[in-house]
N, C-alpha and C positions, 0 to 999 in steps of 0.2 A: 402554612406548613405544607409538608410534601406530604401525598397519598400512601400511605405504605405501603403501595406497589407500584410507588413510581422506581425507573430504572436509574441507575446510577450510570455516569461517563463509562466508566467499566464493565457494566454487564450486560448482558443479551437474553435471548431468550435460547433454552435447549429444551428438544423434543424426541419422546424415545420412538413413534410411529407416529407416522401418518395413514389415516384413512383413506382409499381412492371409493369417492361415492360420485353423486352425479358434481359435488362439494367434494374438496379437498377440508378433512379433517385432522388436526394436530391432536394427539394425545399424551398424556403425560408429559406435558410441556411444567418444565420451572426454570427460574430465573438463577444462571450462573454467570460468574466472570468472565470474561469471553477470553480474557488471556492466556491463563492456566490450559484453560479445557482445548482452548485450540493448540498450544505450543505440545499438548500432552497426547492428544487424539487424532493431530491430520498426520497425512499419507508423507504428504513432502511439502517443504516451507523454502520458499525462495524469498533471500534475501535481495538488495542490494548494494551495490559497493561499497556506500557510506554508512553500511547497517542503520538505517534511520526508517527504512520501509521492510514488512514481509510481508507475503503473499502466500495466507495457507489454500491447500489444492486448488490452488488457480480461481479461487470464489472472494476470498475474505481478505481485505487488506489492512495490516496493520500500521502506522504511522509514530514514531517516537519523535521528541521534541531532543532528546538526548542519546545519544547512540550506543553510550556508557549502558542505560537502561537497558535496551536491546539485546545489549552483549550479557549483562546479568538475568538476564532470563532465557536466553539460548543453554548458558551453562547451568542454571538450575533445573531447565526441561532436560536436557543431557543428565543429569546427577537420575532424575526421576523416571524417565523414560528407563534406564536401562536396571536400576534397583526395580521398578514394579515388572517389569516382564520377567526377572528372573523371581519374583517372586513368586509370580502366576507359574510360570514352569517348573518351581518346585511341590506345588501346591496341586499342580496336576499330576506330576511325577508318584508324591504321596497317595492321590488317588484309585492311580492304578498301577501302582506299586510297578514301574516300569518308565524307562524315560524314552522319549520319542525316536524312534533312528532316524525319520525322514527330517526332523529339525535341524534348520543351520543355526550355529552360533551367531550373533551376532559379531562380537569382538571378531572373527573370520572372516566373516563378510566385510567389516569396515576393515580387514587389516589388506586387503585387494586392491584396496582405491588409492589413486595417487597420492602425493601429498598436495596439500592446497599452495592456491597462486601467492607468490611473492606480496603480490597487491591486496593480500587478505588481509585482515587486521590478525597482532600477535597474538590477541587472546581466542579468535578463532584458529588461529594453527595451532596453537598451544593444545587447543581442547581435541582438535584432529589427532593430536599426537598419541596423549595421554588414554588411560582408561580406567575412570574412575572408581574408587572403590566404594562396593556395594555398601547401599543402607539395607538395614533391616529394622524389622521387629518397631519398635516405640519410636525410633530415630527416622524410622521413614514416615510412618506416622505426623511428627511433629513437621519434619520438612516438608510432607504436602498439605500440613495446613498454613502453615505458614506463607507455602508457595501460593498457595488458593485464596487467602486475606491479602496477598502482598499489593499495595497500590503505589502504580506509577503511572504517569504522565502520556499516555498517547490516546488515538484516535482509532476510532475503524468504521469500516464501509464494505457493500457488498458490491462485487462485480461481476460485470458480464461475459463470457465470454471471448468478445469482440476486444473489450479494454485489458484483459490479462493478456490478449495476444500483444496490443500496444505497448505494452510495459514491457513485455519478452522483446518485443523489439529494440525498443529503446535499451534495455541492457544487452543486447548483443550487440547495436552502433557501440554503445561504451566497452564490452572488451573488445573487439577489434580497435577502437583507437589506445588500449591498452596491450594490443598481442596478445588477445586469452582469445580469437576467436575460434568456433572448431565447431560440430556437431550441435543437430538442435537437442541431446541430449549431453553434451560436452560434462566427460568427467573430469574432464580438469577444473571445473569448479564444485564438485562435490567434496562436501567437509565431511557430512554423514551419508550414512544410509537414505537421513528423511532431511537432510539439510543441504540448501544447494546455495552458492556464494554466487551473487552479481551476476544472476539469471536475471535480474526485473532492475528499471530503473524509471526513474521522473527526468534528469536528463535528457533534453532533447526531445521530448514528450511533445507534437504537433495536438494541438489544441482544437485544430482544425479538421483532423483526421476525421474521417465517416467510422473508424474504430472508434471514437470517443463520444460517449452519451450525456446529455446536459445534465444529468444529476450527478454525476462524479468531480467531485473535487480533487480538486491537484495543485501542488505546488507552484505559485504564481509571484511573480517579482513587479510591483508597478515598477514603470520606467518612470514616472515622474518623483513619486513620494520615496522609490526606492525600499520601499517593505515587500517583504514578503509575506503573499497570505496562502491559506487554502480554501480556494474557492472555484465556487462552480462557473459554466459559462454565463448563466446571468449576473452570478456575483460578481466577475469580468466588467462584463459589461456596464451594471451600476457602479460600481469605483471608479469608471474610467469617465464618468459622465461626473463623477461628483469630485473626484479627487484632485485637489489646486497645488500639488504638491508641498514639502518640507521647504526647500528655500524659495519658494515665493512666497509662503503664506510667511514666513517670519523677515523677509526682505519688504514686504508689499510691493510687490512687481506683479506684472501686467493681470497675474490670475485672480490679484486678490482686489484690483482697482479696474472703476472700472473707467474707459475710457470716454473723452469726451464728443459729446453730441458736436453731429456737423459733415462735413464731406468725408471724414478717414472712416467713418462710422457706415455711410452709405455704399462706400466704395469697396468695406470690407462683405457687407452685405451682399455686393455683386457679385465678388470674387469668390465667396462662398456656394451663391446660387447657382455660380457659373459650375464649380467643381463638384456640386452635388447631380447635376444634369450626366457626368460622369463617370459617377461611383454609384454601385447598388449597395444599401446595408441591409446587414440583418438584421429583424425585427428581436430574433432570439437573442442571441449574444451581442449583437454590434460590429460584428465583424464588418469590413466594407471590401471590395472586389469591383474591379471596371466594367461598366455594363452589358459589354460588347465581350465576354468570358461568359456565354452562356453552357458552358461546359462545366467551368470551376463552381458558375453559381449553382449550379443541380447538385452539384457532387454536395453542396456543402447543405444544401438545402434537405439531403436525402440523412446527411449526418444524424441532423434532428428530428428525421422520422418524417418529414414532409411530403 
């Protein structure tokens, strides 16, 4: 049986302070959802085209298996986001019997921003358009627990700085090849105030980049098995050494038989020996480069911290 504090696919850990001593101390640290708290708490959340990834403040990546899910919980953090601030703003109002002058509305502030790209999905421009009406009282209540038990299907991971700039990149190659290109704050893809459309993407994503650290996992297609996984550069690397692909292993060709002993065997031998005198590999991931690329091999070598 499981420890009862072990973590589920779904949760994380959240901390109200940290101590700075000669140690870094976490305090009042417990174990929440990581979905809810981040869709409800960060600053701005970038999506990507296929709503299948988001990236809250540029640290925490989210990952859905289904993009349906994604899109049901942009519009229930929307429903909740904008019910609990006005709740909080009436609750201060009563406090000191006076409402804020220097506060902007929100509904003002999103009513400024363009309308979203043609290549959004409908139920994101729909949600751009609209403005939901306010929960209160018992009905907000039951929605954010509801929203706070809710379990679906994704993944998450922390990033580094270096790899949120790669993924901004790779989504700005994808809207230039789409005409969304513009500004490295381009509001032609803001939906909301904290939500920004096909800013980040896995498309075109160089695996090889010195932005990309060997603990991060990323969207990966064998070319032989034709699956797609999420895995890391080692994970790369062992699939590609072990994997005999879908149709030879149910053909039984060459990968799953093996050849026989004698001259085509030694020859291949050579021709092997010969091309690896050629080629430098990575010891990390497996990558391989021509030897005489003692430029490319640093660069790649530096990727991995070497």
């Amino acid at each position: 049986a499981e420890a009862a504090t072990a973590l589920s696919p779904w949760e994380g850990f959240a901390f109200g302070s940290i101590l700075q001593t000669h140690l870094p101390f976490l305090l009042h640290v417990t174990r929440c959802p990581v979905l809810p708290v981040v869709l409800l708490g960060a600053a701005v959340v970038d999506t990507s085209p296929d709503c299948r990834m988001l990236i809250a403040d540029e640290w925490l990546q989210l990952t859905f298996e289904d993009a349906e899910d994604c899109l049901d919980a942009l519009e229930q953090a929307y429903l909740l986001r904008i019910s609990i601030q006005r709740s909080l703003d009436d609750q201060v109002a009563q406090l000191f019997e006076a409402d804020c002058e220097d506060d902007v509305e929100g509904e003002f502030a999103e009513a400024t921003l363009p309308k979203p790209p043609p290549s959004a999905p409908l139920r994101l421009r729909q949600l751009a358009r609209r403005s939901p009406k306010r929960c209160r009282g018992a009905d907000l209540e039951a929605r954010m627990l509801s929203f706070w038990h809710w379990k679906v299907a994704f993944k998450w991971q922390t990033l580094m700085p270096n790899e949120y700039a790669a993924y901004k990149k790779a989504g700005e190659g994808q809207r230039s090849d789409a005409g969304l290109a513009g500004a490295k704050a381009d509001s032609s893809v803001v939906i909301k105030c904290w939500l920004r459309y096909g800013t980040v993407s896995e498309v075109g994503l160089d695996l090889a980049s010195s932005l990309m650290s060997d603990h991060l996992a990323v969207a990966w297609k064998c070319p032989r098995c034709r699956h797609t996984f999420r895995f890391t550069r080692g994970d790369i690397a062992k699939h590609q050494s072990e994997c005999i692909g879908d149709r030879e292993l149910a053909t039984g060709g060459p990968s799953s038989s093996r050849a026989p002993l004698g001259s085509t065997v030694v020859a291949a031998g050579e021709a092997s020996s010969a091309s690896n005198d050629k080629v430098w590999t990575c010891e990390a991931c497996g990558a391989t480069l021509p030897k005489d690329a003692r430029t490319e091999i640093f660069r790649h070598q530096r990727s991995h911290g070497v």
